[in-house]
TORPA-4810 file (N, C-alpha, C, O; in nm, 3 decimals):
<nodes>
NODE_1_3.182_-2.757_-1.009_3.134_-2.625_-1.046_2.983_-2.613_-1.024_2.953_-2.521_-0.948_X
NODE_2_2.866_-2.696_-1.079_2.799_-2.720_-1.024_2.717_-2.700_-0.913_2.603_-2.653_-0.912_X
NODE_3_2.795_-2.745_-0.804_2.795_-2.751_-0.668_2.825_-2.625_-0.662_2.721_-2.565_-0.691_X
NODE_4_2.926_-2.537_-0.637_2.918_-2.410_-0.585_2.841_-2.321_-0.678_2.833_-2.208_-0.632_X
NODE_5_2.773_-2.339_-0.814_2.684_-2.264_-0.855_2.551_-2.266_-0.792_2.492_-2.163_-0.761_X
NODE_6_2.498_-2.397_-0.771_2.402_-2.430_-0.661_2.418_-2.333_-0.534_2.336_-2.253_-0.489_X
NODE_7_2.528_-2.361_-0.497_2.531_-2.309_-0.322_2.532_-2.139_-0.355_2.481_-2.059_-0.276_X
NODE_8_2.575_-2.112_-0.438_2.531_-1.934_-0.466_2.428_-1.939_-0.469_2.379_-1.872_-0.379_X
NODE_9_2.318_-2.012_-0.564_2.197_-1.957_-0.595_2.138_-1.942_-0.454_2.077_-1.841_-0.419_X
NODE_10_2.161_-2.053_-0.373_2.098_-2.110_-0.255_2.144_-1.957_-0.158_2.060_-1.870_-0.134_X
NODE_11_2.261_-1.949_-0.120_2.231_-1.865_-0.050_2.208_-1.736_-0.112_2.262_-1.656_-0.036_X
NODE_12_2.153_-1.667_-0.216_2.121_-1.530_-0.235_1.966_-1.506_-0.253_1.887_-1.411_-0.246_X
NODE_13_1.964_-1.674_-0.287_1.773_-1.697_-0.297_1.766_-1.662_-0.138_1.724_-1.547_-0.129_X
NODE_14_1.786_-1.705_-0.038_1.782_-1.749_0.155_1.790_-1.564_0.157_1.706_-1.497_0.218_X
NODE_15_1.915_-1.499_0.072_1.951_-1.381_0.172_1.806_-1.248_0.143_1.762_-1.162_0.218_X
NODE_16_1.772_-1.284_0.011_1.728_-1.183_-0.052_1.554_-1.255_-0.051_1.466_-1.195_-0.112_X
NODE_17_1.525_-1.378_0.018_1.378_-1.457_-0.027_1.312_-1.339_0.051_1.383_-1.255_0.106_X
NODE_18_1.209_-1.334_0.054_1.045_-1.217_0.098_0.994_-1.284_0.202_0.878_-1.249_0.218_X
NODE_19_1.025_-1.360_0.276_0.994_-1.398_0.429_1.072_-1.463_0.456_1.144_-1.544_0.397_X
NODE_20_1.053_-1.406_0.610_1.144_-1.454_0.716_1.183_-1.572_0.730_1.072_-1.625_0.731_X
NODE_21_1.269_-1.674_0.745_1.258_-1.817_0.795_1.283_-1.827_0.907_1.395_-1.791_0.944_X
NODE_22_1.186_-1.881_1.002_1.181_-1.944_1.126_1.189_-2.083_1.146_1.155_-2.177_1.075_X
NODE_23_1.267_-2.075_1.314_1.334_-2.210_1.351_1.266_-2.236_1.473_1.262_-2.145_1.556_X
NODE_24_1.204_-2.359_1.502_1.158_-2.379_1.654_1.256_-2.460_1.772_1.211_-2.517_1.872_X
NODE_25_1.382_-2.452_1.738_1.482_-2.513_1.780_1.571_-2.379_1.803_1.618_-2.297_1.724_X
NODE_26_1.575_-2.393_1.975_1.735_-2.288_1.994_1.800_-2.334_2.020_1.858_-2.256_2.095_X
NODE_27_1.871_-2.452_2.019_1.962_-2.544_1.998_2.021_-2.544_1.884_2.142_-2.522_1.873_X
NODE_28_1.941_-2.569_1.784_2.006_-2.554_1.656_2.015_-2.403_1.619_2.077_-2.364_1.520_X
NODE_29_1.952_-2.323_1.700_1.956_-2.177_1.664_2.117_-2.109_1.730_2.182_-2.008_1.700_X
NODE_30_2.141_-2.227_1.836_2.284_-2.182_1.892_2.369_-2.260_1.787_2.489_-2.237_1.801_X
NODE_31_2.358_-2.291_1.750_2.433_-2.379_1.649_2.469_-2.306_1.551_2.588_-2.285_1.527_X
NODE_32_2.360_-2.250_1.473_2.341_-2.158_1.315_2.424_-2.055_1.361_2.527_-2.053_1.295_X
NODE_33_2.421_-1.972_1.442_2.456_-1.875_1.545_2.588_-1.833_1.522_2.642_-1.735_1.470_X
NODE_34_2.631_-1.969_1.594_2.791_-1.949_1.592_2.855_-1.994_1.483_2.975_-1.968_1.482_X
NODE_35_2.804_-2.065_1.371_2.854_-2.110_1.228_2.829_-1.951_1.128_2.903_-1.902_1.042_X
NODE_36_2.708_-1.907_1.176_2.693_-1.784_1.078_2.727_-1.612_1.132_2.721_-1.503_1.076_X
NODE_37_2.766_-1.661_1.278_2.826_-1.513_1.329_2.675_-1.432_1.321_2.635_-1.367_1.225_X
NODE_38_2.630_-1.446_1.402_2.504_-1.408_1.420_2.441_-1.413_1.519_2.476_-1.500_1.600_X
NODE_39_2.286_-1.295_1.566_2.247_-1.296_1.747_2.155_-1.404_1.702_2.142_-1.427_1.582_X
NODE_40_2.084_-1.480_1.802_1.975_-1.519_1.785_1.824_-1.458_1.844_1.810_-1.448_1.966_X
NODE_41_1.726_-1.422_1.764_1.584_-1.406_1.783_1.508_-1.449_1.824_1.424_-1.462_1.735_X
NODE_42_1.464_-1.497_1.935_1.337_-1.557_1.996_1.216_-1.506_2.058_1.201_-1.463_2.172_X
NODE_43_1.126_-1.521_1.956_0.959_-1.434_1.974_0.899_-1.539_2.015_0.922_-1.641_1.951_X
NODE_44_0.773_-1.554_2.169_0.727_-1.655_2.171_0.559_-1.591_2.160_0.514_-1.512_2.243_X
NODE_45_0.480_-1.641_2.042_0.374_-1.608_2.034_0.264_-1.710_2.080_0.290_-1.806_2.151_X
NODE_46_0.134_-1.678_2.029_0.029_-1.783_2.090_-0.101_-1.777_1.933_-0.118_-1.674_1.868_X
NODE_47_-0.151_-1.867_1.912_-0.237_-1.897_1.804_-0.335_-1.756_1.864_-0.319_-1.694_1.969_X
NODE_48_-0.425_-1.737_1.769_-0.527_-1.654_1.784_-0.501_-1.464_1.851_-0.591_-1.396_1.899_X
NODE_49_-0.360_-1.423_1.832_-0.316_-1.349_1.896_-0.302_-1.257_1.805_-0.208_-1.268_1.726_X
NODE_50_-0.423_-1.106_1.791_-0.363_-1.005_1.682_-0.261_-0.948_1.670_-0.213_-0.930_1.558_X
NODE_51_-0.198_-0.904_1.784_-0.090_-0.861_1.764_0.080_-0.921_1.685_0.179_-0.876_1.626_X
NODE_52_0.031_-1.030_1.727_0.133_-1.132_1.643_0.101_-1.157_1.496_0.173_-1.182_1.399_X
NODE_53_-0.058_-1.139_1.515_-0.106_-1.150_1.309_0.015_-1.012_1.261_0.110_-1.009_1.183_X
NODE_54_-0.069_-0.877_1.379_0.035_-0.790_1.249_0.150_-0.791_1.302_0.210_-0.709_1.233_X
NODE_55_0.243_-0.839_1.400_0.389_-0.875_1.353_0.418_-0.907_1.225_0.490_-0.835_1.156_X
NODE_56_0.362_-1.027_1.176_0.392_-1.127_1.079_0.303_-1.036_0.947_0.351_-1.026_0.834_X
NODE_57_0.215_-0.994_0.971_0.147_-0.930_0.800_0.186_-0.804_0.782_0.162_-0.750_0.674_X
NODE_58_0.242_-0.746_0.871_0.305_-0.560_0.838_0.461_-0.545_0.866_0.549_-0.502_0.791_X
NODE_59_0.469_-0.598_1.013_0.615_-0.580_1.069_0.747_-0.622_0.981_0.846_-0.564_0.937_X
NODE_60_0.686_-0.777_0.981_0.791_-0.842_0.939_0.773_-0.845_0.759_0.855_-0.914_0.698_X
NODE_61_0.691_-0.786_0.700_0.676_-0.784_0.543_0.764_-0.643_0.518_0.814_-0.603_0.412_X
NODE_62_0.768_-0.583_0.644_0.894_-0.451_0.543_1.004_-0.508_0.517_1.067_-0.579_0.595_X
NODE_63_1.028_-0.487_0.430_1.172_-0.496_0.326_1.284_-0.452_0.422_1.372_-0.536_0.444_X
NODE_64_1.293_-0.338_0.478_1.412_-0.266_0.574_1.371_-0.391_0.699_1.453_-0.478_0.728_X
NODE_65_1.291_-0.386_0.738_1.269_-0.511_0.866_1.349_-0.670_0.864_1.425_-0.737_0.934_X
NODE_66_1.252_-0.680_0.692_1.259_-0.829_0.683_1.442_-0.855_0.641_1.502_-0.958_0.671_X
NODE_67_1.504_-0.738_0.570_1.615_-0.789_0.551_1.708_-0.779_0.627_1.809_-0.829_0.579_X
NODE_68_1.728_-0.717_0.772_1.799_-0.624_0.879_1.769_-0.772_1.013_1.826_-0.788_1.121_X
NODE_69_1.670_-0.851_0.953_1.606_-0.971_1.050_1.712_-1.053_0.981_1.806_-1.107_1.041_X
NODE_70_1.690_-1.059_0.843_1.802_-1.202_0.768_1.931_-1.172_0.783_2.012_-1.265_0.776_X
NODE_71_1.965_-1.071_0.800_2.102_-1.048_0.800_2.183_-1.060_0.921_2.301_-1.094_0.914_X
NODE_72_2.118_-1.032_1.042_2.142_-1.021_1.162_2.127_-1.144_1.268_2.227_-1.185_1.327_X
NODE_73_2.030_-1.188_1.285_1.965_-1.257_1.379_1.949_-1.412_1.302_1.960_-1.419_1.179_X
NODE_74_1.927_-1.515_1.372_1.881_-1.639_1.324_1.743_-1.632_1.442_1.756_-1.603_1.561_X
NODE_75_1.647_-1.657_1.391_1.512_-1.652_1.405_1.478_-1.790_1.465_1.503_-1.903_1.423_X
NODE_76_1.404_-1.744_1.592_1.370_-1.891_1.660_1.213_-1.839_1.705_1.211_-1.739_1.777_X
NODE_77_1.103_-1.891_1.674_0.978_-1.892_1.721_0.870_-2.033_1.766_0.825_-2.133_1.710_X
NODE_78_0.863_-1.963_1.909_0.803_-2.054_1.995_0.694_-2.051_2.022_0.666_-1.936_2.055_X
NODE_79_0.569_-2.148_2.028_0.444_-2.053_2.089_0.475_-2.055_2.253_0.557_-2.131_2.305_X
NODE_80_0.412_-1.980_2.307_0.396_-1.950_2.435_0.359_-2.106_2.555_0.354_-2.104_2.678_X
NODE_81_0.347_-2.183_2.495_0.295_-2.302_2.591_0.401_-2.430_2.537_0.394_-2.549_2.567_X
NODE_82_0.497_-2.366_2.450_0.582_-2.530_2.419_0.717_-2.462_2.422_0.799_-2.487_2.334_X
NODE_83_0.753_-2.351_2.549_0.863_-2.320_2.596_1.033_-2.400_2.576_1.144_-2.349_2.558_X
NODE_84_0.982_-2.566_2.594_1.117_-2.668_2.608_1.249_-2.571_2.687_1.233_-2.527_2.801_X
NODE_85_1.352_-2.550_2.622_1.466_-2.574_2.673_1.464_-2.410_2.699_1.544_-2.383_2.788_X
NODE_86_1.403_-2.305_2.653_1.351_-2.194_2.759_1.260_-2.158_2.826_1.192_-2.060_2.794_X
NODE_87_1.236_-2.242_2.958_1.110_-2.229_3.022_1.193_-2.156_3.141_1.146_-2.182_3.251_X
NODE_88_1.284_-2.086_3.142_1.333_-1.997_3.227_1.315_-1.856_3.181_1.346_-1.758_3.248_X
NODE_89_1.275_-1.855_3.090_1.229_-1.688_3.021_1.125_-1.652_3.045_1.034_-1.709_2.985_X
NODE_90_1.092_-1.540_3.143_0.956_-1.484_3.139_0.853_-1.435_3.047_0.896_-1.340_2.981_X
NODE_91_0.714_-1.471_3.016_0.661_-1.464_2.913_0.528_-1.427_2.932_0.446_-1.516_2.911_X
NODE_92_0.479_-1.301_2.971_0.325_-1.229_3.053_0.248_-1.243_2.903_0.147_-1.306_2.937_X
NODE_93_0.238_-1.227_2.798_0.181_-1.188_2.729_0.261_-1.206_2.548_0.377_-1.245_2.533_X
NODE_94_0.221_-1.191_2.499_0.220_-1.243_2.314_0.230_-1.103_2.210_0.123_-1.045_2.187_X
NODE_95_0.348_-1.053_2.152_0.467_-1.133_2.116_0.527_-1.118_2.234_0.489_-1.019_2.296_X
NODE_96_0.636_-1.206_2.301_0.776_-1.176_2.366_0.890_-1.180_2.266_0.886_-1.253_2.167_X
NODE_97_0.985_-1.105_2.291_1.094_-1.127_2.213_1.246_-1.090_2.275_1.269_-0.982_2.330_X
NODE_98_1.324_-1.173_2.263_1.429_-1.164_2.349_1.546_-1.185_2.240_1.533_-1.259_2.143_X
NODE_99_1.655_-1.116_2.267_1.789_-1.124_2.150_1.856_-1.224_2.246_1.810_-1.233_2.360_X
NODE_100_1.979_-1.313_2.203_2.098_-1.362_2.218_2.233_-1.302_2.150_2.236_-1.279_2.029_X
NODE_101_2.295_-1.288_2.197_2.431_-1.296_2.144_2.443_-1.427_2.065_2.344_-1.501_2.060_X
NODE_102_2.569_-1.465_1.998_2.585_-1.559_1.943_2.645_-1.688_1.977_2.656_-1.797_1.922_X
NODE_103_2.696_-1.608_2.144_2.671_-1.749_2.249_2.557_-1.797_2.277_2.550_-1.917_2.300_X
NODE_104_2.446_-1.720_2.283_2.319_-1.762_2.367_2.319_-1.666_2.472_2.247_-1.691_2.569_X
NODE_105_2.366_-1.593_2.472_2.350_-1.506_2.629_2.277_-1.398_2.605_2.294_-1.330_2.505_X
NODE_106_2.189_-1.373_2.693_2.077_-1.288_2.719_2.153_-1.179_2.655_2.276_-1.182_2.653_X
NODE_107_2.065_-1.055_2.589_2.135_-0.943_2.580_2.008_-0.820_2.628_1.895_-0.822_2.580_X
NODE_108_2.039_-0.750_2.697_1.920_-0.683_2.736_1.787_-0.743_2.827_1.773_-0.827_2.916_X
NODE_109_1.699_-0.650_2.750_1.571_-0.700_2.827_1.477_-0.769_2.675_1.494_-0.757_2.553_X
NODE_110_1.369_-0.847_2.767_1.257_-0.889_2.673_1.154_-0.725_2.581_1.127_-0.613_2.625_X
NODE_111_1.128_-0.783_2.464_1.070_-0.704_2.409_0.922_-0.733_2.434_0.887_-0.851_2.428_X
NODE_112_0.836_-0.642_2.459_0.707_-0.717_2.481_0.600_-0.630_2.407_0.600_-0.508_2.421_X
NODE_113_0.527_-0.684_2.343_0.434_-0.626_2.239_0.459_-0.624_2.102_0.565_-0.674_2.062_X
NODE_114_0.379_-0.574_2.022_0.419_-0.556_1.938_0.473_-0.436_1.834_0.473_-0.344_1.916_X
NODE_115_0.515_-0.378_1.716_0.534_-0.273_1.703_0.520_-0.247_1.553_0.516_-0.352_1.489_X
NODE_116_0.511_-0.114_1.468_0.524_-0.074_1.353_0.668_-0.122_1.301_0.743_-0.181_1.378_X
NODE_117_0.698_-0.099_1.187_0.792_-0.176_1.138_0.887_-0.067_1.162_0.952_-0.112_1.257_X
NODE_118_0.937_0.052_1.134_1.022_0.138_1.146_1.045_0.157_1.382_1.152_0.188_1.435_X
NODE_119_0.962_0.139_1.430_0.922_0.122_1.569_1.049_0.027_1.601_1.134_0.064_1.681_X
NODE_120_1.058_-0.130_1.514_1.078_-0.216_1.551_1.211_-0.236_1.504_1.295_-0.287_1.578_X
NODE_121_1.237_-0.199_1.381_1.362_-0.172_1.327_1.431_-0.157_1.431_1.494_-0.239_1.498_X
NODE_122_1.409_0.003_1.450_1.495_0.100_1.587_1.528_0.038_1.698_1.640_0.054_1.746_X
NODE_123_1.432_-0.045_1.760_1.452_-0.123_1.869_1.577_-0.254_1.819_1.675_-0.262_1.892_X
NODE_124_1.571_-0.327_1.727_1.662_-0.419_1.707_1.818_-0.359_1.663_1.927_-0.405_1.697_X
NODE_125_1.791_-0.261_1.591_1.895_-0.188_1.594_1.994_-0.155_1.712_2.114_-0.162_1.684_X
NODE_126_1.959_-0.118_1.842_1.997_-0.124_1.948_2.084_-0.237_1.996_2.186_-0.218_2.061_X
NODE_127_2.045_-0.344_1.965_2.117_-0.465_1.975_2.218_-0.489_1.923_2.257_-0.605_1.923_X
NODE_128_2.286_-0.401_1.870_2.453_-0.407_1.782_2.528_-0.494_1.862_2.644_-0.521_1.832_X
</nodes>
């Protein structure tokens, strides 16, 4: 009993926590993926990059954003120079962001820039 009282808390603390959790592994992001029925997210940013500050301090702090991100997507963030096992993805500039299906397969095009949170919503929304 215990044990599955734990594993509730655990996942409603994960579904409902106030930031995002990011993974630097899309390997294990194909993994989570297909165990949790879910696309995967991959933004590849770069240190010192404003636009990625306000991704992370406006975008991703809305509530409609941040929970429409947990619910949907398993989150993989890369910086821009430690590509590994996607160095086949084109990447001009900081944020990139590209969806998977929950195979891993491309869906669309790369997202490039950054955006307001209702902006950005709309755009992921698209990705049904």
């Amino acid at each position: 009993m215990k044990k599955i009282s734990l594993l509730i808390f655990l996942f409603f603390s994960f579904l409902f926590s106030e930031e995002l959790i990011w993974i630097d592994s899309f390997s294990k992001a194909k993994e989570l993926a297909l165990k949790e029925n879910k696309k995967i997210l991959v933004m590849f940013t770069q240190e010192n990059c404003p636009t990625c500050e306000y991704m992370k301090d406006v975008t991703f702090q809305d509530e409609y954003v941040l929970n429409y991100m947990q619910t949907n997507f398993i989150l993989v963030q890369k910086d821009i120079k430690q590509k590994d096992e996607l160095v086949n993805l084109k990447v001009y500039g900081t944020p990139t962001t590209y969806i998977f299906s929950k195979e891993a397969k491309q869906i669309g095009r790369q997202i490039i820039g950054g955006a307001t949170p209702s902006a950005f919503l709309k755009v992921l929304k698209e990705y049904k």
